[in-house]
N, C-alpha and C positions, 0 to 999 in steps of 0.2 A: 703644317698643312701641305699637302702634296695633292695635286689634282684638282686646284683650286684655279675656276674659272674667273672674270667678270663680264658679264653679258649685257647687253642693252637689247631690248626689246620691245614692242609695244603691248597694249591692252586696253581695256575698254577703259573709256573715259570718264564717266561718272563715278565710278569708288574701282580703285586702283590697287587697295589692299590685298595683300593675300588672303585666301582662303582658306589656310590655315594657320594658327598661331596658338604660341609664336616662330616665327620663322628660325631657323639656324644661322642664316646669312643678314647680311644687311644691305638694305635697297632702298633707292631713293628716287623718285621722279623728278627728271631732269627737261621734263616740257611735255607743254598740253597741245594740242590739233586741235579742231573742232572736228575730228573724227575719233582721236585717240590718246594715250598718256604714255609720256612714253619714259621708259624705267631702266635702271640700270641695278644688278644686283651681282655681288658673289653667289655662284654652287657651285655643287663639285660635281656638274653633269647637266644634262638638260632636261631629264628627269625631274630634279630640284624644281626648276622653273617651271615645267608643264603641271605638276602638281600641284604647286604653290599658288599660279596666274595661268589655269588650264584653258581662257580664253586667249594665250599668248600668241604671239606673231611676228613676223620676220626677226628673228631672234641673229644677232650677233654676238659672237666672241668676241670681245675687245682685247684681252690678254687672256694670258693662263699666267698665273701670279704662285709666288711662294706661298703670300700671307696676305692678311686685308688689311688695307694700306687706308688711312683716313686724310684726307685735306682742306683748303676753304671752298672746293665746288663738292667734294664728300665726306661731310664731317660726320664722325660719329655721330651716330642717333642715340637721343636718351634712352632709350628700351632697350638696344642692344650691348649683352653682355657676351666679354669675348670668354670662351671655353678656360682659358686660363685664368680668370678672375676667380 
């Protein structure tokens, strides 16, 4: 995967899901506001995200990455299956 983001970003805070599914990427909320939720996701552009969370907000790049990396603050999600399974 080349061209592979991970962004953190905010959205609305009452359902946080994307708007379409299922997504390509895997994303996770990593904290609530009583204003907002705030989310961290692989795309490969910012298009990905405005689509996906088109009420999105102050959007950060955190890296541009090889590959999608999982750990114990982002572990794989059970829904998500990688391209190569």
């Amino acid at each position: 995967m080349s061209g592979l983001i991970r962004v953190r970003f905010k959205t609305i805070i009452e359902d946080y899901r994307p708007v379409n599914w299922p997504v390509k990427y895997p994303y996770w909320c990593v904290g609530k506001s009583f204003f907002y939720s705030t989310l961290v996701s692989y795309a490969d552009g910012r298009d990905y995200i405005m689509a996906n969370w088109p009420e999105a907000c102050d959007l950060v790049i955190e890296a541009e990455v090889d590959s999608i990396e999982f750990d114990g603050r982002l572990p794989k999600p059970e829904w998500y299956k990688e391209a190569t399974e």
